[in-house]
mmCIF file of the N, C-alpha and C atoms, coordinates in Angstrom:
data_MODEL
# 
_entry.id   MODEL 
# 
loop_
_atom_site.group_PDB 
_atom_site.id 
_atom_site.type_symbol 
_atom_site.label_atom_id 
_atom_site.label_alt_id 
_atom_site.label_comp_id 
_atom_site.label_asym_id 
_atom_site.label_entity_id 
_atom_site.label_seq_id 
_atom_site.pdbx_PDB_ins_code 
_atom_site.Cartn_x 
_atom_site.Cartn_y 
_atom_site.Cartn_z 
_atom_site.occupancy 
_atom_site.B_iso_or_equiv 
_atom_site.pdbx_formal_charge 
_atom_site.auth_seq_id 
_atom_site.auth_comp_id 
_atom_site.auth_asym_id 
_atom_site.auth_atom_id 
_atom_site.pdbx_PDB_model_num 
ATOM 1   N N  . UNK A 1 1  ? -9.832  22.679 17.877 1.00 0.00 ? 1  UNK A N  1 
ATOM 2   C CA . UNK A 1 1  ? -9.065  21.503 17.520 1.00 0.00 ? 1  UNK A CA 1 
ATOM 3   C C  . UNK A 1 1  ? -8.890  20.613 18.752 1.00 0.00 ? 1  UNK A C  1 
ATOM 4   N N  . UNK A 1 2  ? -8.749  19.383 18.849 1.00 0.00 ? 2  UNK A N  1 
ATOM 5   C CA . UNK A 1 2  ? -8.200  18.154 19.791 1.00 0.00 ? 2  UNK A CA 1 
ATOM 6   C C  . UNK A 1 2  ? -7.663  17.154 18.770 1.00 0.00 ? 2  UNK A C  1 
ATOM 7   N N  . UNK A 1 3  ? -6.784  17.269 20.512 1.00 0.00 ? 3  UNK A N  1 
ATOM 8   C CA . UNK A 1 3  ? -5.705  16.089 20.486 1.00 0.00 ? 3  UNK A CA 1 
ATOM 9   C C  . UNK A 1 3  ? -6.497  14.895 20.533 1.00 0.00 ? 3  UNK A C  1 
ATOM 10  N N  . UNK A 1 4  ? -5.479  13.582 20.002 1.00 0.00 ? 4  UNK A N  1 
ATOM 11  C CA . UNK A 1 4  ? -5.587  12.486 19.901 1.00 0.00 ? 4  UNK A CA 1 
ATOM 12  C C  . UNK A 1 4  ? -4.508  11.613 20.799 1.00 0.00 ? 4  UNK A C  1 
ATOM 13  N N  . UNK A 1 5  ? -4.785  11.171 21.935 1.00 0.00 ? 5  UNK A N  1 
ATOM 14  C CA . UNK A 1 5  ? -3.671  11.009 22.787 1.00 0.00 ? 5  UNK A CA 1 
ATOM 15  C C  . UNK A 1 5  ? -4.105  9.336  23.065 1.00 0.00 ? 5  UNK A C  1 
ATOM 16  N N  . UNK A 1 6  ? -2.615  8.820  22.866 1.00 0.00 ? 6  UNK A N  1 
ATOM 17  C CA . UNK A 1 6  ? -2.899  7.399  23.422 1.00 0.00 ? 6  UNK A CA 1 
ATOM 18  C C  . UNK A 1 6  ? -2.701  7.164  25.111 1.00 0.00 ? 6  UNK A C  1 
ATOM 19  N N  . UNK A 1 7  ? -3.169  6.469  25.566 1.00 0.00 ? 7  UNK A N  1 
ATOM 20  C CA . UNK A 1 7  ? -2.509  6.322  26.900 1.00 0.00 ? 7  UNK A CA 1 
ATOM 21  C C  . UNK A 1 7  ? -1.889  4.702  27.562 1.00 0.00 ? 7  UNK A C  1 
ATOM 22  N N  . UNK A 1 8  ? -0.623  4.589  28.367 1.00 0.00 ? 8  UNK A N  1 
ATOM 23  C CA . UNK A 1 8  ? 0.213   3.824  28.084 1.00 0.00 ? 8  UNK A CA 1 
ATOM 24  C C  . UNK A 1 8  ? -0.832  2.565  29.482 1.00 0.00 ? 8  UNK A C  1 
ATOM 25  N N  . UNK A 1 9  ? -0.067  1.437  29.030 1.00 0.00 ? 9  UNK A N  1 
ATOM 26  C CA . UNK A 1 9  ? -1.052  0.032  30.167 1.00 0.00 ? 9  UNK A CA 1 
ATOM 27  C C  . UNK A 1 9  ? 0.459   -0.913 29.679 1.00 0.00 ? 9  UNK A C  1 
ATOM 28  N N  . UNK A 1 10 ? 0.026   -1.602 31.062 1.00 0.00 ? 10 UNK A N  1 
ATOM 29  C CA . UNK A 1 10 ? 0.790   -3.326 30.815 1.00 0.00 ? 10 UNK A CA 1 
ATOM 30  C C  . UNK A 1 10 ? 0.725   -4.048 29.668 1.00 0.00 ? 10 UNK A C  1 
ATOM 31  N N  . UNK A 1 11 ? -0.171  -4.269 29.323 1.00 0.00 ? 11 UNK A N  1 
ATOM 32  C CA . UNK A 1 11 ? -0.984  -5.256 28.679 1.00 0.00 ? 11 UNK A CA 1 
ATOM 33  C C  . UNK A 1 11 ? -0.920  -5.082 26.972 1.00 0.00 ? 11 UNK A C  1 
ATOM 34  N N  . UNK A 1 12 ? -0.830  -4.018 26.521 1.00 0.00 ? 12 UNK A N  1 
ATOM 35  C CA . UNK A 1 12 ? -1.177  -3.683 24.902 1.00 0.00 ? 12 UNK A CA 1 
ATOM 36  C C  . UNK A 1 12 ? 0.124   -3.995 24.625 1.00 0.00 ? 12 UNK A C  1 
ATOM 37  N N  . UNK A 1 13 ? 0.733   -4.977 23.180 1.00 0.00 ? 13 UNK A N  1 
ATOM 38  C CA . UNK A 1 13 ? 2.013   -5.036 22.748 1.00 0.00 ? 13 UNK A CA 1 
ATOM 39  C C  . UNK A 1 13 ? 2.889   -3.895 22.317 1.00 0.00 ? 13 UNK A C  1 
ATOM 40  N N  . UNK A 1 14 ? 3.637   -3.727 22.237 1.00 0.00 ? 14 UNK A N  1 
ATOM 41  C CA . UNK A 1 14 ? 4.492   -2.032 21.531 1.00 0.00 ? 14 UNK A CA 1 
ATOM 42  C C  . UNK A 1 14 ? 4.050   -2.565 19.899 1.00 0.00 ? 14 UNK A C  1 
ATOM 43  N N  . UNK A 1 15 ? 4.577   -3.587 19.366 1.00 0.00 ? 15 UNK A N  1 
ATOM 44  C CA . UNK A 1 15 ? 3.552   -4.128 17.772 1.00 0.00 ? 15 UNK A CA 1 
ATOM 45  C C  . UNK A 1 15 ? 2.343   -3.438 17.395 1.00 0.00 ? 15 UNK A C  1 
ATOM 46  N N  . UNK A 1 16 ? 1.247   -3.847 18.544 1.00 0.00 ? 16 UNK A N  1 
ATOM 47  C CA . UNK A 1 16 ? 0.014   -3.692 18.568 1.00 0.00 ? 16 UNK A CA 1 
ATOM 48  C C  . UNK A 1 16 ? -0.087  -2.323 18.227 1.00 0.00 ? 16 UNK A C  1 
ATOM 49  N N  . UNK A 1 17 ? 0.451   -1.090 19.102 1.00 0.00 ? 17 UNK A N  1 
ATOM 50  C CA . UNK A 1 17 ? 0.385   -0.046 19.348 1.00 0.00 ? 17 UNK A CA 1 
ATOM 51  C C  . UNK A 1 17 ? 1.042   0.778  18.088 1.00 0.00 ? 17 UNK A C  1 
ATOM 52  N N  . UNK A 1 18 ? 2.422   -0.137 17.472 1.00 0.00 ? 18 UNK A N  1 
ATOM 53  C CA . UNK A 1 18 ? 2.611   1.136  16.272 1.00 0.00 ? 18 UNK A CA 1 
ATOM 54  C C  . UNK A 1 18 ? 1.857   0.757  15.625 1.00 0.00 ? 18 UNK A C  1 
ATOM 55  N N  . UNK A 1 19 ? 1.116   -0.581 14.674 1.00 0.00 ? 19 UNK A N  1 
ATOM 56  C CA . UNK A 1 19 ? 0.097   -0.832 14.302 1.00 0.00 ? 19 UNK A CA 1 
ATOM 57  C C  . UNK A 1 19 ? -0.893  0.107  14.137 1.00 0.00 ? 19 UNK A C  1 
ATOM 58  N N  . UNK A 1 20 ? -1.924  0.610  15.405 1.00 0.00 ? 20 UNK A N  1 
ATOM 59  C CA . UNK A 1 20 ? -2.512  1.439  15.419 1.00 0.00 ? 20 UNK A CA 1 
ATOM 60  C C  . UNK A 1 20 ? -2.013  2.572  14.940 1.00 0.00 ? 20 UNK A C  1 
ATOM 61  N N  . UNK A 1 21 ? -1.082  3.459  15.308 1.00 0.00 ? 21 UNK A N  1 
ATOM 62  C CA . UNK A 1 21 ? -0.471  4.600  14.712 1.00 0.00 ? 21 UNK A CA 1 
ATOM 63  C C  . UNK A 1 21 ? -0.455  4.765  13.303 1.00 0.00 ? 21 UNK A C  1 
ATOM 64  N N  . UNK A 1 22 ? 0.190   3.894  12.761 1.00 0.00 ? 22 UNK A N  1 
ATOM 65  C CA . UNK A 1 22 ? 0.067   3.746  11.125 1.00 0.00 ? 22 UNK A CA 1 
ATOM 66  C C  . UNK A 1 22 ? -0.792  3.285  10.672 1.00 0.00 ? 22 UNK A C  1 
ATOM 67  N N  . UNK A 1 23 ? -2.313  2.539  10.557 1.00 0.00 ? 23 UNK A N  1 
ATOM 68  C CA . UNK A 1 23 ? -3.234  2.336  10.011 1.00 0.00 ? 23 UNK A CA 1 
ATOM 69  C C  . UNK A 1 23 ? -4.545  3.575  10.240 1.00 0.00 ? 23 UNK A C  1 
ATOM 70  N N  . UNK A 1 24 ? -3.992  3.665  11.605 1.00 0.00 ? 24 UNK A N  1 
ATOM 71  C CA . UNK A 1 24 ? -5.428  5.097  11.992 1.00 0.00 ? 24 UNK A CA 1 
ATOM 72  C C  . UNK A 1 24 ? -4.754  6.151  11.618 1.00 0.00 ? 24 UNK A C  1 
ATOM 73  N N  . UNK A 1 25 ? -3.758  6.467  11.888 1.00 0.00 ? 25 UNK A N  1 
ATOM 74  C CA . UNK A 1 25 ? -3.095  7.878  12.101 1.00 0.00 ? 25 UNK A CA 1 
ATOM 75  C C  . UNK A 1 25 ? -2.147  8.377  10.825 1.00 0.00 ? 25 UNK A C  1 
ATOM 76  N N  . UNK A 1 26 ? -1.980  7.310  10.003 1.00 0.00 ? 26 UNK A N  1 
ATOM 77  C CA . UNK A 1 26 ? -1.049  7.195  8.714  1.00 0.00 ? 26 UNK A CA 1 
ATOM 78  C C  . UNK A 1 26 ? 0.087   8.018  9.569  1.00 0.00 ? 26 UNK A C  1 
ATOM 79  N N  . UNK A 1 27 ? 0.532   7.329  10.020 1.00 0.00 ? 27 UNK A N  1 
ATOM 80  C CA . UNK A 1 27 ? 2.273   7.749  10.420 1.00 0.00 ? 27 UNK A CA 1 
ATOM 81  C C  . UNK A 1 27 ? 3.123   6.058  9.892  1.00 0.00 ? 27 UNK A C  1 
ATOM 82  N N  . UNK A 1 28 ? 4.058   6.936  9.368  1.00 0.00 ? 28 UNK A N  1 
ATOM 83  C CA . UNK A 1 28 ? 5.301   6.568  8.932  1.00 0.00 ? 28 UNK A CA 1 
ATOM 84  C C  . UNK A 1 28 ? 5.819   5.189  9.869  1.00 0.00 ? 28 UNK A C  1 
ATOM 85  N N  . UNK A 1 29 ? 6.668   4.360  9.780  1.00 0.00 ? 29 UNK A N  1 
ATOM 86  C CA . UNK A 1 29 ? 6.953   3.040  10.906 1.00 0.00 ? 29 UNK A CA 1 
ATOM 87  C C  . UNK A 1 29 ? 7.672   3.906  11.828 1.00 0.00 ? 29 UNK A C  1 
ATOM 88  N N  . UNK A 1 30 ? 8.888   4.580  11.131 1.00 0.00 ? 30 UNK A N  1 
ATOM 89  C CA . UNK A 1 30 ? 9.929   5.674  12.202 1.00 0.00 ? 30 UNK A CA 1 
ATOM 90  C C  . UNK A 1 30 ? 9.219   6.255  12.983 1.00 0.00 ? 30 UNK A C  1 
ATOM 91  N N  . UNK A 1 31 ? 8.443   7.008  12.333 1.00 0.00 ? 31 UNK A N  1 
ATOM 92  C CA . UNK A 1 31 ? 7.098   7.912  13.523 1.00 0.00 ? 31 UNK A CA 1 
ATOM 93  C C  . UNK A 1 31 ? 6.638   7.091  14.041 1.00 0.00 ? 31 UNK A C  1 
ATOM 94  N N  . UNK A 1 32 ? 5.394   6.125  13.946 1.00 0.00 ? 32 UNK A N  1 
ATOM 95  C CA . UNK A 1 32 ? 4.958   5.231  15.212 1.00 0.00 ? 32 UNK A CA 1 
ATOM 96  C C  . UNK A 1 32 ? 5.413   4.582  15.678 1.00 0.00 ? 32 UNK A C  1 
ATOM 97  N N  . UNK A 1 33 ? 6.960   4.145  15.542 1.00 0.00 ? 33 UNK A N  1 
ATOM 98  C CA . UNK A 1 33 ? 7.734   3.692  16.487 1.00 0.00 ? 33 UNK A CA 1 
ATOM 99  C C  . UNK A 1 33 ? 8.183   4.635  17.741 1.00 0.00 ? 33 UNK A C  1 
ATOM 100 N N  . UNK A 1 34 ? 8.450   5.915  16.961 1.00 0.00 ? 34 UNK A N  1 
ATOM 101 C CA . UNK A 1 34 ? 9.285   7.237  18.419 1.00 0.00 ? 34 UNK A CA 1 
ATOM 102 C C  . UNK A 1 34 ? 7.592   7.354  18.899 1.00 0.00 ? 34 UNK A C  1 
ATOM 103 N N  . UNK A 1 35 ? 6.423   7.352  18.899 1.00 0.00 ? 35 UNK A N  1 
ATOM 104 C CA . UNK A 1 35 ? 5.324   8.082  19.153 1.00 0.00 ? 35 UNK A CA 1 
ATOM 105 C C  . UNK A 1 35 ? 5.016   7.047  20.374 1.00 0.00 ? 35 UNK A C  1 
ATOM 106 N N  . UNK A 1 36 ? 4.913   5.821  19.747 1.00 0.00 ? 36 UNK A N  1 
ATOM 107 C CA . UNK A 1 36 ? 4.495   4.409  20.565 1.00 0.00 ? 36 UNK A CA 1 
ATOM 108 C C  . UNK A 1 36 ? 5.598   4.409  22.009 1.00 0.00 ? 36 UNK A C  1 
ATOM 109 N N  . UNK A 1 37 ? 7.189   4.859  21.711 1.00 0.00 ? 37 UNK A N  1 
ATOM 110 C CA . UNK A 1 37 ? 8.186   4.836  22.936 1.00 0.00 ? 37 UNK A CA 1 
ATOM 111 C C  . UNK A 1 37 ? 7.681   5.952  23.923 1.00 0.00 ? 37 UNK A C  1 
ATOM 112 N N  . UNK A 1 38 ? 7.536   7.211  23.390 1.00 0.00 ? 38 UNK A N  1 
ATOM 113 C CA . UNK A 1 38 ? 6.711   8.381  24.247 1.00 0.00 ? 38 UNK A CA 1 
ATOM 114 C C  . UNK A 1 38 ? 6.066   7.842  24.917 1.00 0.00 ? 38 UNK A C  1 
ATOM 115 N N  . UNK A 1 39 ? 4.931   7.185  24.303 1.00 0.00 ? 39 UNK A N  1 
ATOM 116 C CA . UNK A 1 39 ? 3.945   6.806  25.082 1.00 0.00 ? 39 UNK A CA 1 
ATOM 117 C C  . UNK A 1 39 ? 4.065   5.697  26.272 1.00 0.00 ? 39 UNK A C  1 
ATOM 118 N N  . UNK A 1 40 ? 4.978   4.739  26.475 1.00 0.00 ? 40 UNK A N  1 
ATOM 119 C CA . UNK A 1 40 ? 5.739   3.676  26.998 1.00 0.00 ? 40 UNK A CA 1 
ATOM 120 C C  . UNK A 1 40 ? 6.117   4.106  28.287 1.00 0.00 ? 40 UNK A C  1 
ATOM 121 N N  . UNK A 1 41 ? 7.315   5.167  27.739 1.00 0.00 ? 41 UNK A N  1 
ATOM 122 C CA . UNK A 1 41 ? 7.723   5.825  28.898 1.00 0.00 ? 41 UNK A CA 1 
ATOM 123 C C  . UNK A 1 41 ? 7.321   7.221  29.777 1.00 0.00 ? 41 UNK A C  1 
ATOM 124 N N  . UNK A 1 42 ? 6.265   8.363  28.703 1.00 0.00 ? 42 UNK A N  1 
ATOM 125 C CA . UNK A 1 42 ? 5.522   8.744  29.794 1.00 0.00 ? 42 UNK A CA 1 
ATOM 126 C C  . UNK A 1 42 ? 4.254   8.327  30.181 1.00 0.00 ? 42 UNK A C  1 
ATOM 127 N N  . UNK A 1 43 ? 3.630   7.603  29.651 1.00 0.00 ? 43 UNK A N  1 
ATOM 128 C CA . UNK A 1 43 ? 2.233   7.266  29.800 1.00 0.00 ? 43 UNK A CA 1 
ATOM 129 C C  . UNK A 1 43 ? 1.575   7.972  29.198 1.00 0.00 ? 43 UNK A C  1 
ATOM 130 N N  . UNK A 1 44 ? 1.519   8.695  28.499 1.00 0.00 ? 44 UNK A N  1 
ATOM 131 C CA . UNK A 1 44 ? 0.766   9.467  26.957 1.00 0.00 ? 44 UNK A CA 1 
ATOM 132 C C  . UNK A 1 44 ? 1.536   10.228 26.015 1.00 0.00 ? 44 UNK A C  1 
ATOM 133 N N  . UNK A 1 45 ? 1.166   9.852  24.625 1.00 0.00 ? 45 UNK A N  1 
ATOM 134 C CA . UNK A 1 45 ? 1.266   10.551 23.745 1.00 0.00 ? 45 UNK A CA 1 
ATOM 135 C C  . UNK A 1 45 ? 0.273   10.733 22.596 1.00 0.00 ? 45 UNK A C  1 
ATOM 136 N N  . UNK A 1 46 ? 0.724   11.967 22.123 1.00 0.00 ? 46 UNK A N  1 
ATOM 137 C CA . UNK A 1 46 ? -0.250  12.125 21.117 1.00 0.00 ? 46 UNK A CA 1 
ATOM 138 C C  . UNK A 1 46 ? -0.235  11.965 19.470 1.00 0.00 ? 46 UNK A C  1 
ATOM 139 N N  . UNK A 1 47 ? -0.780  11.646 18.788 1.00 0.00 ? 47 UNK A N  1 
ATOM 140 C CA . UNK A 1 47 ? -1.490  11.150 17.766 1.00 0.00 ? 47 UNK A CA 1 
ATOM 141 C C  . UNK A 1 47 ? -1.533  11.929 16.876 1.00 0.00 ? 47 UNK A C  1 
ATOM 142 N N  . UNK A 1 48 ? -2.203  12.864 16.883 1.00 0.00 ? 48 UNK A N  1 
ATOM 143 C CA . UNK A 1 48 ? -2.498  13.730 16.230 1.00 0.00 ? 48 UNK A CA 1 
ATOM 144 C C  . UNK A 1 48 ? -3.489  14.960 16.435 1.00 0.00 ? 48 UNK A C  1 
ATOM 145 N N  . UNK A 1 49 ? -3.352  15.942 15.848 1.00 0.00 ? 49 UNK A N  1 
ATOM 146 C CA . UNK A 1 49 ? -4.324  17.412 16.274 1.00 0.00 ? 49 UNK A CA 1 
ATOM 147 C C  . UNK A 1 49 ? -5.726  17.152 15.126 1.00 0.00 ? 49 UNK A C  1 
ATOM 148 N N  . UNK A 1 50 ? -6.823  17.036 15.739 1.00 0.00 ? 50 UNK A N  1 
ATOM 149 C CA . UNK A 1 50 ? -8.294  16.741 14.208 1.00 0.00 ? 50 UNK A CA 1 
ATOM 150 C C  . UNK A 1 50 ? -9.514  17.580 15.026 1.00 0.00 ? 50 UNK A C  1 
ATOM 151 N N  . UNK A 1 51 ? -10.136 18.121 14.144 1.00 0.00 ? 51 UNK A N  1 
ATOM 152 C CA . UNK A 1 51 ? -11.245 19.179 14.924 1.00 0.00 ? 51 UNK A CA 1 
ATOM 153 C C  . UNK A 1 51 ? -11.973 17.923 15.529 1.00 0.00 ? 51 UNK A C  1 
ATOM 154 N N  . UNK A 1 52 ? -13.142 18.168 15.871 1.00 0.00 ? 52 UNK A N  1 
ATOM 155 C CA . UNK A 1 52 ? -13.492 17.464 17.035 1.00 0.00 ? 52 UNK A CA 1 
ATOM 156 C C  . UNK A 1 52 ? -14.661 16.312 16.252 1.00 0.00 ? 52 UNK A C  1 
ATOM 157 N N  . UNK A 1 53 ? -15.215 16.655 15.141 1.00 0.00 ? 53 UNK A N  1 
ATOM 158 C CA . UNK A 1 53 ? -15.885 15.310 14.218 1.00 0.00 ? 53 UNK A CA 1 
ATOM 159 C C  . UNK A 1 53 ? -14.650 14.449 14.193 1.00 0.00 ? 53 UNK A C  1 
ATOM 160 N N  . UNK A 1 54 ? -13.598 14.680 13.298 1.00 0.00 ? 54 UNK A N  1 
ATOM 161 C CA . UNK A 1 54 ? -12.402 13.844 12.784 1.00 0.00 ? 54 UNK A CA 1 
ATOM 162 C C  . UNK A 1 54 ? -11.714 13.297 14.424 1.00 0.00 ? 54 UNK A C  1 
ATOM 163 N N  . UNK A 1 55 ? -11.337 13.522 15.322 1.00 0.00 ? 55 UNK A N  1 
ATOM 164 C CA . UNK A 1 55 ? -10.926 12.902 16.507 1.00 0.00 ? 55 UNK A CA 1 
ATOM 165 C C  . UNK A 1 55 ? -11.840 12.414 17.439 1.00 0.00 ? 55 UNK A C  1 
ATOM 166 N N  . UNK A 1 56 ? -13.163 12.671 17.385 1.00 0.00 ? 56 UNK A N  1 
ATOM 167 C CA . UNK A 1 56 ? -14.245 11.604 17.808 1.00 0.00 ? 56 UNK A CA 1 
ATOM 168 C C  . UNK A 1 56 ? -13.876 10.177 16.882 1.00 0.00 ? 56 UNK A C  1 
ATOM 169 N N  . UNK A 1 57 ? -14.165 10.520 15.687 1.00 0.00 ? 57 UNK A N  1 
ATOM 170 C CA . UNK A 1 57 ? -14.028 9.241  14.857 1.00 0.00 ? 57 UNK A CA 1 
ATOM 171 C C  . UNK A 1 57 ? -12.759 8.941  15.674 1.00 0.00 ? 57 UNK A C  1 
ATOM 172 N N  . UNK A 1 58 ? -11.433 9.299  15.002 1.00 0.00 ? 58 UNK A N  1 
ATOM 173 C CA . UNK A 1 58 ? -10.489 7.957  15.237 1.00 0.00 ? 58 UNK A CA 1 
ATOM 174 C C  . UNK A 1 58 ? -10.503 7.712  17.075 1.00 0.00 ? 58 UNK A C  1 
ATOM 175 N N  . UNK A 1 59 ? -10.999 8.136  17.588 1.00 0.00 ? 59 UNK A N  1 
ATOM 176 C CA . UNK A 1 59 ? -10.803 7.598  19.470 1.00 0.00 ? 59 UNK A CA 1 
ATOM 177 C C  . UNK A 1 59 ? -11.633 6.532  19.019 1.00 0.00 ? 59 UNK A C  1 
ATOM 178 N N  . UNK A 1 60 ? -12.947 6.349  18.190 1.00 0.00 ? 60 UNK A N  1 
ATOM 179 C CA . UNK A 1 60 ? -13.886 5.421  18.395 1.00 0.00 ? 60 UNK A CA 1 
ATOM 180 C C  . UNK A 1 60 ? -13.231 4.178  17.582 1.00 0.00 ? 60 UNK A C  1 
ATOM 181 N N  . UNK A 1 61 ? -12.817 4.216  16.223 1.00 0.00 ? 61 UNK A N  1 
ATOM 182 C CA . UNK A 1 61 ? -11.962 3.484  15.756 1.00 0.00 ? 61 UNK A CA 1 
ATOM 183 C C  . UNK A 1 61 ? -10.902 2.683  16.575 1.00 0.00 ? 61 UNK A C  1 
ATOM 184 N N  . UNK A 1 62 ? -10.249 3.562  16.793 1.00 0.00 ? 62 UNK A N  1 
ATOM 185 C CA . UNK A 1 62 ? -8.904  2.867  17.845 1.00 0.00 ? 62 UNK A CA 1 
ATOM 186 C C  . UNK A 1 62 ? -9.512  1.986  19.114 1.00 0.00 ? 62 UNK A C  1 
ATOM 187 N N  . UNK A 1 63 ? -10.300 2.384  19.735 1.00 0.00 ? 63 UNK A N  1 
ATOM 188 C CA . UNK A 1 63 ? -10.902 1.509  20.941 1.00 0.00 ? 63 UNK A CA 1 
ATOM 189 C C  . UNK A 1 63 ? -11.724 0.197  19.929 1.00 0.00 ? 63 UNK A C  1 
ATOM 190 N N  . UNK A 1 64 ? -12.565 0.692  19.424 1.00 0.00 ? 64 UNK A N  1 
ATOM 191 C CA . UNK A 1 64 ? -13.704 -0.857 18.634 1.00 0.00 ? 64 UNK A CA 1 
ATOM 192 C C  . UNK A 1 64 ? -12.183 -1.491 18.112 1.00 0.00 ? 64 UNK A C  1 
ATOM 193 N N  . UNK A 1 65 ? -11.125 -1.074 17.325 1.00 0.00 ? 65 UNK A N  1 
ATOM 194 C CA . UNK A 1 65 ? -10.175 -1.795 17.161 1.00 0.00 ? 65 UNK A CA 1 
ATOM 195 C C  . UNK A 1 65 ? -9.261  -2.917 18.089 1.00 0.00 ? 65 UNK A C  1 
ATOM 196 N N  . UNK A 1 66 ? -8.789  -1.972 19.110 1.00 0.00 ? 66 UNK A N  1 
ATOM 197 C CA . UNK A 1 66 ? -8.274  -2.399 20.237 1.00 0.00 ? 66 UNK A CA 1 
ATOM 198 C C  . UNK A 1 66 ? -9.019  -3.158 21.066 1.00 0.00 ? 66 UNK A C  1 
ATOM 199 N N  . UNK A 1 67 ? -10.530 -3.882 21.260 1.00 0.00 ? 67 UNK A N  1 
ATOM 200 C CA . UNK A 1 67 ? -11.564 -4.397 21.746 1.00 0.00 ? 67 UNK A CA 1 
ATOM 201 C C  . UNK A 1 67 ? -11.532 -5.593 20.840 1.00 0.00 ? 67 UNK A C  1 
ATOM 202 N N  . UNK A 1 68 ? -11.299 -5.204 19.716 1.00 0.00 ? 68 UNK A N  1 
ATOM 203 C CA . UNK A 1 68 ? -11.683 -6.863 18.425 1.00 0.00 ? 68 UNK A CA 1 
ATOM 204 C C  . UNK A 1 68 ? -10.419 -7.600 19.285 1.00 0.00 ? 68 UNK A C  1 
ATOM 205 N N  . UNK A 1 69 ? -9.115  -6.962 19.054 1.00 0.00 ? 69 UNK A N  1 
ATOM 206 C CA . UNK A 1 69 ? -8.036  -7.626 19.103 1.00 0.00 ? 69 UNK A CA 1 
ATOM 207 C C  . UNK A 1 69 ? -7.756  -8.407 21.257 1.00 0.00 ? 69 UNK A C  1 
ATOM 208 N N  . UNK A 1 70 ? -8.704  -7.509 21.809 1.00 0.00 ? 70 UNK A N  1 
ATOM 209 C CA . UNK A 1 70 ? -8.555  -7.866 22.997 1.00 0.00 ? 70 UNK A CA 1 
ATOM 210 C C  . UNK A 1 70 ? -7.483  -7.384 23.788 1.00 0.00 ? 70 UNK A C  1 
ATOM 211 N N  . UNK A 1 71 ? -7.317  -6.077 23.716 1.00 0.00 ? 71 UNK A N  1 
ATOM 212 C CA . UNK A 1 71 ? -6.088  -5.005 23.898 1.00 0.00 ? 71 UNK A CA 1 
ATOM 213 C C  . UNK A 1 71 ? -7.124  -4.213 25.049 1.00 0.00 ? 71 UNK A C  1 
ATOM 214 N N  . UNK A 1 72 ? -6.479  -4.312 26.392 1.00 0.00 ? 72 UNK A N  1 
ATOM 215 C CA . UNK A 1 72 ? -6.949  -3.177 26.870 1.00 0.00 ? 72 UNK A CA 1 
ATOM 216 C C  . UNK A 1 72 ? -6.573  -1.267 26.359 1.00 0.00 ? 72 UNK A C  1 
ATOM 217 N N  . UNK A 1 73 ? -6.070  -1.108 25.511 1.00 0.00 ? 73 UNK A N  1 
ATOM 218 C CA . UNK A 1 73 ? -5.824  0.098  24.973 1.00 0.00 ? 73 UNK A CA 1 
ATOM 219 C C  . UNK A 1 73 ? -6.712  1.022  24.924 1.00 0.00 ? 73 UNK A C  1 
ATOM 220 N N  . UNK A 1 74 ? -5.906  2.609  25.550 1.00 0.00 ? 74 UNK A N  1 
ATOM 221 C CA . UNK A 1 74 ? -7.215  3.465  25.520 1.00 0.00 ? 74 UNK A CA 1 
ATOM 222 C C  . UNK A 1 74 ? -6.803  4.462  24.710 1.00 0.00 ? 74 UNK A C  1 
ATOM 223 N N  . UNK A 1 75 ? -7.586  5.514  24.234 1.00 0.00 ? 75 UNK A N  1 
ATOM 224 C CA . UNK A 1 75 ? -7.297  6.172  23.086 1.00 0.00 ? 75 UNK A CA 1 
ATOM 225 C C  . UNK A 1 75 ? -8.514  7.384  23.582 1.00 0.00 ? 75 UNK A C  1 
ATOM 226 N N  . UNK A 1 76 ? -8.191  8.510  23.978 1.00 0.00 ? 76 UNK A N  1 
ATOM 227 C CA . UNK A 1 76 ? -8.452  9.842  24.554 1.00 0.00 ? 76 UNK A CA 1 
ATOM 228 C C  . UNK A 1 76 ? -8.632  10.954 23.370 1.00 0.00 ? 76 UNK A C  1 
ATOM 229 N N  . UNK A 1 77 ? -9.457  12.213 23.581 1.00 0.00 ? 77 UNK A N  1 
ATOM 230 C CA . UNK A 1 77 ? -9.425  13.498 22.819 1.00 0.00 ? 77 UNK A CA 1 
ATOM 231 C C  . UNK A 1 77 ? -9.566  14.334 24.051 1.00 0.00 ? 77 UNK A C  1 
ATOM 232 N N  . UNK A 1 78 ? -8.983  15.525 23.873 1.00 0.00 ? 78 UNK A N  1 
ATOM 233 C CA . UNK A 1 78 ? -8.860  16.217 24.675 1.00 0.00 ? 78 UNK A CA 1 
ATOM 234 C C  . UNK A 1 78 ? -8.665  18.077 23.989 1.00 0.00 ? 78 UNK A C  1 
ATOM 235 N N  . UNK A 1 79 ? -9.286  18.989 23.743 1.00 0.00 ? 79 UNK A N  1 
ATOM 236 C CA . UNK A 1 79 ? -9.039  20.103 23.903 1.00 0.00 ? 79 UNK A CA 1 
ATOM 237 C C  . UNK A 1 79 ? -8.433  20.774 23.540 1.00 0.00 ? 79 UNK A C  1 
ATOM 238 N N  . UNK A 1 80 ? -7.330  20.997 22.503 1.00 0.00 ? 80 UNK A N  1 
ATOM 239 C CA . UNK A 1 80 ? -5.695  21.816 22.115 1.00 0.00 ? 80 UNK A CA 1 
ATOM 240 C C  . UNK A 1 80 ? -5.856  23.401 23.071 1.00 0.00 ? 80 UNK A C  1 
# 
């Protein structure tokens, strides 16, 4: 299994970011709001646990997403 970890920048809106959470990740507004603050204030959080087909996809999603909109936003898998 891997994680789906966002990682935090200047530049991406907190909007932008629960956005992502709830369209890729189907979390709740309450959830990608506390998920999006994690991430704010430590500089990563995670997303969600997806074997490693399903969290390839959404890292690739979330970046081609975050690229249309002109978001430096990065979006990581990593290992459980």
């Amino acid at each position: 299994m891997y994680r789906v970890l966002l990682l935090n920048d200047d530049y991406t809106p907190m909007e932008f970011v629960i956005h992502i959470l709830e369209r890729f990740f189907n979390k709740a507004r309450e959830e990608a709001t506390r998920i999006m603050l994690h991430v704010h204030h430590h500089g990563v959080g995670e997303c969600g646990v997806y074997t490693y087909e399903v969290a390839e996809t959404k890292v690739t999603q979330v970046m081609d997403f975050a690229r249309q909109h002109q978001h430096p936003l990065q979006c990581v898998m990593e290992k459980k």
